[in-house]
C-alpha positions in Angstrom: 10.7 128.4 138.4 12.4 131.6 139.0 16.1 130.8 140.5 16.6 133.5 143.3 20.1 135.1 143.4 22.0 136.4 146.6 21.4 139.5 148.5 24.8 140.3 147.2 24.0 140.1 143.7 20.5 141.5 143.9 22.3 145.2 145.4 24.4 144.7 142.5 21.9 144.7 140.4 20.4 147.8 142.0 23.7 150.2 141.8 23.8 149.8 138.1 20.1 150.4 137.2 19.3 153.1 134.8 16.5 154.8 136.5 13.4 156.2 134.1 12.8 159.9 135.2 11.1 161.4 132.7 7.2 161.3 131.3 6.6 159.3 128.6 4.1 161.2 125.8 3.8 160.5 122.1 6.2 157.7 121.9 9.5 159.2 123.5 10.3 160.4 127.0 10.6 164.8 128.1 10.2 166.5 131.1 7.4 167.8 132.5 6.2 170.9 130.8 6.1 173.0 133.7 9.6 171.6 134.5 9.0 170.4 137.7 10.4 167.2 139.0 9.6 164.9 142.8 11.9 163.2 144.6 11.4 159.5 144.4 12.9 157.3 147.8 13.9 154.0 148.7 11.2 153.1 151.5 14.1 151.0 153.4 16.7 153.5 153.7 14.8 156.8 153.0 18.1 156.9 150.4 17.4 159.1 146.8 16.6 157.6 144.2 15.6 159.3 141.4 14.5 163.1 140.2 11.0 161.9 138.5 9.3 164.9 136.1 5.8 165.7 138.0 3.8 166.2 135.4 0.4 168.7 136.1 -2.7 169.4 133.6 -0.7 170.8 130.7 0.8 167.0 130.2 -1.9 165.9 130.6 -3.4 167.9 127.9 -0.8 166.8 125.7 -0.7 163.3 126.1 -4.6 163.7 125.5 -4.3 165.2 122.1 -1.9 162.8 121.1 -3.4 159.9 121.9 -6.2 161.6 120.4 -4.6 161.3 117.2 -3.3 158.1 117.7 -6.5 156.6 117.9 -8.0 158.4 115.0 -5.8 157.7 112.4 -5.9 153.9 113.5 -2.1 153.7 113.7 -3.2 151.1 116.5 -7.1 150.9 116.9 -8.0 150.2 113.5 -4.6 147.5 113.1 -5.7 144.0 112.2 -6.0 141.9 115.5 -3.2 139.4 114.6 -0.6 142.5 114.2 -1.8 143.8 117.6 -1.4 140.5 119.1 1.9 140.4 117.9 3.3 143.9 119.3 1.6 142.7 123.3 3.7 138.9 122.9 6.8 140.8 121.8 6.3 143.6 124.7 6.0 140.6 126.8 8.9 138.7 125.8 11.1 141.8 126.1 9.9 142.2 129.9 10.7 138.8 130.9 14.3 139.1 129.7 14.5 141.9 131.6 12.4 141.0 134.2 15.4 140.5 136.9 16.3 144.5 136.1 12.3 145.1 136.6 12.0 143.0 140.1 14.8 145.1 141.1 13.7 148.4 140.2 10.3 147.4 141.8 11.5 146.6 145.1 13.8 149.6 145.2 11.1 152.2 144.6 7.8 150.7 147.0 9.6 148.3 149.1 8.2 145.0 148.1 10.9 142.1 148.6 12.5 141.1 146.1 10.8 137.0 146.7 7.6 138.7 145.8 9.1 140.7 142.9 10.7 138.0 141.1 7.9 134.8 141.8 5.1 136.8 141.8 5.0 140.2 140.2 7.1 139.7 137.1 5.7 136.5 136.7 2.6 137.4 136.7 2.5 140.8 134.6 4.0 139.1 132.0 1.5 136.4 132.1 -1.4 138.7 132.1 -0.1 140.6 129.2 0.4 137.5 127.0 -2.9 136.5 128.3 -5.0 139.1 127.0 -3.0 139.4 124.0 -3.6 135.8 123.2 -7.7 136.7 123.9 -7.1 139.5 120.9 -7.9 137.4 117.8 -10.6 135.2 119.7 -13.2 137.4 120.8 -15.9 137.4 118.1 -18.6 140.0 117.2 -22.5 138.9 117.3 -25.3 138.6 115.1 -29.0 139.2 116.4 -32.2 136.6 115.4 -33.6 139.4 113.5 -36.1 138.8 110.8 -35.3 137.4 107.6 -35.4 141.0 105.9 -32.7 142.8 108.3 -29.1 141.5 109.6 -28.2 142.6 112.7 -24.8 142.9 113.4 -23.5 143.8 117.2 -20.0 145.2 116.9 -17.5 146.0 119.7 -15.2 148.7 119.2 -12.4 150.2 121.4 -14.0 152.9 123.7 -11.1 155.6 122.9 -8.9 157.3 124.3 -8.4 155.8 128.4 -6.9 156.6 131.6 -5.1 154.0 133.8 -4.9 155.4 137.4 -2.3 153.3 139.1 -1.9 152.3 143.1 1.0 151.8 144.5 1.2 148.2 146.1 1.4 146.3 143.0 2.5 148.7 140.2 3.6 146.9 137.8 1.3 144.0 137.9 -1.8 146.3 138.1 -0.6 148.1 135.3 -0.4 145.1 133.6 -4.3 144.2 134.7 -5.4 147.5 132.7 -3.0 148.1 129.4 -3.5 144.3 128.8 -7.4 144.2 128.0 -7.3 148.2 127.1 -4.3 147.7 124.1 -5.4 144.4 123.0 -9.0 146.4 122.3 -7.2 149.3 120.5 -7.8 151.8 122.9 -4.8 154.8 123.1 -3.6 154.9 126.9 -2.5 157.5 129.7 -1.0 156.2 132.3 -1.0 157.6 135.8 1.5 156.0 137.7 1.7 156.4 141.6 3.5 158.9 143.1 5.4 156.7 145.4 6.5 154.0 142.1 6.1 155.6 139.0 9.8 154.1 137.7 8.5 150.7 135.9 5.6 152.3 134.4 8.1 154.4 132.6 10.7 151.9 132.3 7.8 149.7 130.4 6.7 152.2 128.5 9.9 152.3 126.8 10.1 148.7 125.8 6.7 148.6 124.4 7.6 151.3 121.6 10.2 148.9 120.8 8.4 146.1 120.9 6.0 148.3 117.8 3.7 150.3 119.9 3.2 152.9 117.4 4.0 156.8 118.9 1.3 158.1 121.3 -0.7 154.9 121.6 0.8 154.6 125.5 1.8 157.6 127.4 2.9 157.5 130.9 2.8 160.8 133.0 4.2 161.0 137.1 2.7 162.9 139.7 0.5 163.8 142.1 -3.7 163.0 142.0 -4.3 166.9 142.5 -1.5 167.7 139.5 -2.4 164.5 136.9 -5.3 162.6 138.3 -7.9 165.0 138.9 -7.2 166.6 135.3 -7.3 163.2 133.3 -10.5 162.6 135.7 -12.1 165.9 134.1 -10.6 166.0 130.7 -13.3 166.4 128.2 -11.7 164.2 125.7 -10.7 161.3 127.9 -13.9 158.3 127.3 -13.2 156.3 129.8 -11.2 155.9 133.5 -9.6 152.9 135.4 -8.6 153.4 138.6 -7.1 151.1 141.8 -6.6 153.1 144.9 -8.6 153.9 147.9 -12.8 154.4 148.3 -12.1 157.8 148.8 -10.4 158.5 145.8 -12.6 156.6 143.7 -15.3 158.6 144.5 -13.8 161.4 143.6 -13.6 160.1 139.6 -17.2 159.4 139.6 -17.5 163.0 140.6 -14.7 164.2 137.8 -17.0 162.1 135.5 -20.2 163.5 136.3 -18.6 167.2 136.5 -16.7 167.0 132.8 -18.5 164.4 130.2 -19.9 161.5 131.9 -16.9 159.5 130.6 -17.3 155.5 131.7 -15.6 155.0 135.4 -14.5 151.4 136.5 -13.1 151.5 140.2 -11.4 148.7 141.9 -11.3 150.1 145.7 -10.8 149.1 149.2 -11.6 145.9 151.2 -12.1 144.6 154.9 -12.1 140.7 153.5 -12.6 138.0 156.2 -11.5 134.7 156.1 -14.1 131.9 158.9 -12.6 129.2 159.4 -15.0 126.5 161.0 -14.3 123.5 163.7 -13.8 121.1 160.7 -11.7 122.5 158.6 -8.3 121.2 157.9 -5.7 120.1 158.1 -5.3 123.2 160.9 -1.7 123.6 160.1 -2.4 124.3 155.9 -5.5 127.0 157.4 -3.1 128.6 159.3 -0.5 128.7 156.4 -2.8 130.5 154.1 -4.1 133.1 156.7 -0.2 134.3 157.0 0.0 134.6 153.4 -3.3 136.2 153.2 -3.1 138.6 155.8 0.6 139.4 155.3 1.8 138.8 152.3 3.1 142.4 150.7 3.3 143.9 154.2 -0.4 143.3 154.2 -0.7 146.3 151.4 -3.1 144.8 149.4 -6.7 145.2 148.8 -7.5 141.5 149.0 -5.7 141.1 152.1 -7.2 139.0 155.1 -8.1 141.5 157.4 -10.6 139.7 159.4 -10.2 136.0 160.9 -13.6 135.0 161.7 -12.8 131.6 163.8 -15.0 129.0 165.5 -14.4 128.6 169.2 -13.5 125.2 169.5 -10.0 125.2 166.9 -9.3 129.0 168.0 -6.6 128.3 170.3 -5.2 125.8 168.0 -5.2 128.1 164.6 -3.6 130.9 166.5 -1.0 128.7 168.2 0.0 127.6 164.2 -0.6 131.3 162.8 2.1 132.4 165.5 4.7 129.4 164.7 4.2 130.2 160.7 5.4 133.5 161.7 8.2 132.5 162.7 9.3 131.8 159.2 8.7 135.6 157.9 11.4 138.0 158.9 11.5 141.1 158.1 14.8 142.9 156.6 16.1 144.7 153.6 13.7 144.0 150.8 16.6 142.9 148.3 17.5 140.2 150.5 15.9 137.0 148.9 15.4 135.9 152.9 13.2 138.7 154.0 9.5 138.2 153.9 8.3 141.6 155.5 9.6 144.7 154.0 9.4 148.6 155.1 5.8 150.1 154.3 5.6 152.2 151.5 6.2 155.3 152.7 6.5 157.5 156.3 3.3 159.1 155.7 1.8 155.7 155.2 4.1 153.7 158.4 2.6 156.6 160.8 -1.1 156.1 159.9 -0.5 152.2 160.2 1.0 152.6 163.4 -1.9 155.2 164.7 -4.2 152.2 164.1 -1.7 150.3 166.3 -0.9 153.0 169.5 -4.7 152.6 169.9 -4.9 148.9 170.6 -4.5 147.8 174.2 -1.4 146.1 175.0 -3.6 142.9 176.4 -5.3 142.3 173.1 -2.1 141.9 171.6 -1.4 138.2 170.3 1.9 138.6 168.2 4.0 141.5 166.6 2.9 145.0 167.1 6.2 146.6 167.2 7.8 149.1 164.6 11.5 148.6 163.9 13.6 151.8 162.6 10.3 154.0 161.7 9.7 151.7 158.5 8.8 148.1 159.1 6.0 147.1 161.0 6.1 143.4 162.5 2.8 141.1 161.6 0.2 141.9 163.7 -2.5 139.6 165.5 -5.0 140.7 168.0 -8.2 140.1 169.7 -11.3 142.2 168.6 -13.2 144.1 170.4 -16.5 145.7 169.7 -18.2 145.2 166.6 -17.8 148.9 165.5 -14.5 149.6 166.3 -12.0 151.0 163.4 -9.7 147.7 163.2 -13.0 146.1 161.9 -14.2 148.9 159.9 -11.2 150.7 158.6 -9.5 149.5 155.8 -5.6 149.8 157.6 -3.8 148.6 154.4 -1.0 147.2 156.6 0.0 144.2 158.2 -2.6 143.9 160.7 -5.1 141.0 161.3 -8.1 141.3 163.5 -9.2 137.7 165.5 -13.3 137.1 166.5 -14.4 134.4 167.8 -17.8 132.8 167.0 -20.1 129.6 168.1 -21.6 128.7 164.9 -22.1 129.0 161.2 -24.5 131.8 161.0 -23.1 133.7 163.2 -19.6 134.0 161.3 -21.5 135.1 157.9 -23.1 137.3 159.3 -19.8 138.8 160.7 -18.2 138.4 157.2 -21.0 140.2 155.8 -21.0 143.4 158.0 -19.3 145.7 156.2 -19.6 148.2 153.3 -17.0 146.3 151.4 -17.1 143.2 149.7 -14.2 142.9 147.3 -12.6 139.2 148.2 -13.8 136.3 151.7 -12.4 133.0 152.2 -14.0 130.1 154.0 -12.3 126.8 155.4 -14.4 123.8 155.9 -14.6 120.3 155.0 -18.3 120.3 154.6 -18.9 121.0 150.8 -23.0 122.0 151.1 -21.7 124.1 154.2 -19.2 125.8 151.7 -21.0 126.2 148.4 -24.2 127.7 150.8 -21.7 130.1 152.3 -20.1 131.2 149.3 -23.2 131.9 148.1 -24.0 134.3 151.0 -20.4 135.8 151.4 -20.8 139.3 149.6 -18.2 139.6 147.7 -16.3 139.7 144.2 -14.3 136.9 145.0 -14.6 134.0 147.5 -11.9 131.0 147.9 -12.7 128.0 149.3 -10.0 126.3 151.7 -7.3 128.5 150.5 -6.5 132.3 150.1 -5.9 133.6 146.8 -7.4 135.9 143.4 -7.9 133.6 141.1 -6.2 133.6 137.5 -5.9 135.9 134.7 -9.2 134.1 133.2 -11.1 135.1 136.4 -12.4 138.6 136.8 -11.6 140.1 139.7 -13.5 143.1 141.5 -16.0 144.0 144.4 -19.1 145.0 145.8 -20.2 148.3 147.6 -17.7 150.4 148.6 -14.9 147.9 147.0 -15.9 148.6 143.2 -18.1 149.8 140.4 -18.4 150.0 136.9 -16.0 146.7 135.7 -13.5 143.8 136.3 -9.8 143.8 136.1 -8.5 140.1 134.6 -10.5 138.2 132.4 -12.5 138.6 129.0 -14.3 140.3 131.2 -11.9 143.2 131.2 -12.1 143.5 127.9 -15.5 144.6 127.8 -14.7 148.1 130.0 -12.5 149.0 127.3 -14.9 148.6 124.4 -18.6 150.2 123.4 -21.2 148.5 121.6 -22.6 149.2 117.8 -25.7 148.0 116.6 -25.8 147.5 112.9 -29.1 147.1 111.3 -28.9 146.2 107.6 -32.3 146.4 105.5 -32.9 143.2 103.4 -36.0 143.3 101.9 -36.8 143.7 98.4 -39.9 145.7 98.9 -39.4 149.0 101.0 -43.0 148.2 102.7 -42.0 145.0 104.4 -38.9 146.6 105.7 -41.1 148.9 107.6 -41.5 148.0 111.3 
């Protein structure tokens, strides 16, 4: 278990980091080609960070050709599986010894707290990259029940050359998600970190060339969607596309795709997940722990957040009552103090359309929180619903918001769940099992939890339905498969050429 240090030593920590600021391309770091470079803040002070190079399309053109080449000559997609696997466990081990120096660095640049950083985040990227390379040398090829004059051989092979399109909630552990499964199946990688944290991207990039990455295999390039994403969305030589961000976006890279060369898209996108909790689940106080965690953890920035609490009538009352005393135990504060539970939203832009959502709510529908504190933190938020079309049930608000309705039965509270155009994660509390296998069942949606709030593991794929994903699944063996295309081999046995005929 990770042991937390003080708020003290954790600013410490942060005044002596060595802040990544240029783009990584063909195994070393340079700045942009055009030069330019983008601020890069501290969301809880609004304090400098870091110059950061903003790359545009003529990086991008050069960390296509030489990953290109990279993935040509096999330096990496052609090495034996066991030496690949070796190169992910030692990138891994190098990031959990420095994984207090990347917690930091993480909650510095997007605001996360530094709890989260260092029990969740770290943790859990370097699990999921030990993970997959562990899956490297265990996934096995197939052979078809062909005839007894032909051998058919089904091979998988490593799509190409890829680009990772980051969000900026969870950077490093979504990058993690997508250069896991895409290096352990010898694809060459571009990176494209968010704007708002692109600094451990960079920082990681450096420790996997020396871990053995070989030069131009990874390449990480910072700035803006119009600048990096759109051009590695159209590039004509890019195979394939991963991207985590909003719907809106992800559209857009089905259009890039369908515009430039049809390369493979897989989107992971938004979500408006609701959690019902019926009269018998329990115990309340345990329901009520989970729906915090759910619907705030990570200032509520996350895609999987509970956004929805779909509740029966009869423990309504009681639920909130708990939600509101669990509250209690989630300050907010300066993200590098191990106490603080809520930190600052990612960015202004991003506090003032959270808190346009809020200025529309009336005051008497207000159960807990609602206030702003310094233009940057936003308290957790509870409140009635209102009309079933109304934005704080539609709109995805990405912040720490959570919408209460109130229902009379079953039926009724699926029915809720299930309208909306998203379906990416739902939870459901009861004590009845046929009740709760019969509503997962119905619950539209990548993932559904019973009697708790969570994602899963790394061996569980995780993605959505309608407007919360397409093409593929982050986590998993599953993830493995985005990253690879299928060969049919058919080999001619027969000793006469007439029976080989068809």
């Amino acid at each position: 278990m990770t042991r937390l240090l003080t708020h003290t030593e954790y600013a410490s920590i942060a005044s002596s980091l060595q802040l990544p600021t240029n783009a990584w391309i063909d195994g070393r770091f340079r700045p942009a080609v055009g030069g330019k470079t983008f601020a890069t803040l501290d969301p809880a002070s609004d304090t400098h960070l870091a110059d950061v190079a903003a790359c545009d399309s003529r990086d991008v053109d050069l960390a296509v050709v030489k990953a290109r080449e990279a993935f040509t000559d096999g330096r990496w997609s052609r090495l034996p599986p066991t030496m690949r696997k070796g190169v992910l466990l030692d990138l891994a081990r190098r990031l959990e010894r420095r994984s207090r120096e990347f917690a930091v660095m993480e909650s510095l640049d997007s605001g996360k707290t530094i709890l989260d950083c260092e029990t969740v985040d770290l943790p859990d990227a370097i699990g999921c990259l030990r993970w997959h390379a562990e899956a490297i040398d265990k996934l096995y090829d197939e052979v078809s029940p062909a005839s007894d004059d032909h051998l058919a051989m089904i091979l998988r092979e490593p799509i190409g050359v890829v680009g990772l399109v980051l969000p900026w909630n969870f950077p490093l552990l979504m990058l993690a998600w997508k250069l896991g499964p895409a290096l352990a199946s010898g694809c060459s990688v571009i990176v494209k970190p968010a704007e708002e944290t692109s600094l451990t991207a960079l920082a990681l990039a450096e420790i996997a060339a020396e871990a053995g990455l070989p030069a131009g295999v990874l390449n990480v390039l910072p700035g803006s969607g119009p600048d990096v994403g759109e051009p590695l969305g159209r590039h004509a030589d890019v195979d394939m596309v991963s991207f985590t961000g909003s719907t809106e976006t992800g559209r857009r890279f089905l259009g890039y795709a369908a515009e430039s060369n049809i390369n493979e898209v897989v989107l992971e996108m938004g979500g408006k997940n609701p959690c019902i909790v019926m009269e018998d689940a329990e115990p309340l106080d345990r329901v009520a722990a989970h729906v915090v965690a759910g619907a705030f953890w990570n200032m509520g920035e996350n895609c999987s957040a509970i956004s929805r609490l779909i509740v029966h009538r009869d423990v309504v009352d009681a639920l909130l009552a708990r939600i509101v005393a669990h509250l209690r135990e989630w300050p907010l504060g300066d993200p590098l103090d191990p106490a603080t539970r809520v930190g600052p939203l990612v960015s202004k832009a991003h506090f003032d359309k959270v808190s346009a959502h809020l200025a529309q709510l009336p005051a008497e529908r207000l159960i807990v929180g609602g206030e702003s504190v310094d233009g940057r933190w936003i308290q957790p938020t509870v409140v009635h619903a209102a009309a079933p079309d109304e934005a704080l049930l539609r709109e995805e608000i990405f912040g720490p918001v959570l919408a209460v309705i109130t229902v009379g039965g079953f039926d009724e509270a699926l029915r809720i769940a299930n309208d909306t155009r998203y379906g990416l994660t739902a939870s459901l509390f009861t004590s009845n099992v046929k009740r709760a296998i019969r509503g997962a069942r119905i619950l539209q949606a990548g993932t559904v939890t019973i009697n708790s709030f969570g994602e899963g593991d790394a061996s569980t794929p995780f993605g959505g339905y309608g407007l919360s994903g397409f093409g593929g699944r982050d986590k998993s063996l599953h993830a493995h498969e985005q990253y690879t295309r299928l060969k049919t081999l058919w080999i001619d046995l027969a000793d006469d050429l007439g029976d080989a005929v068809d």
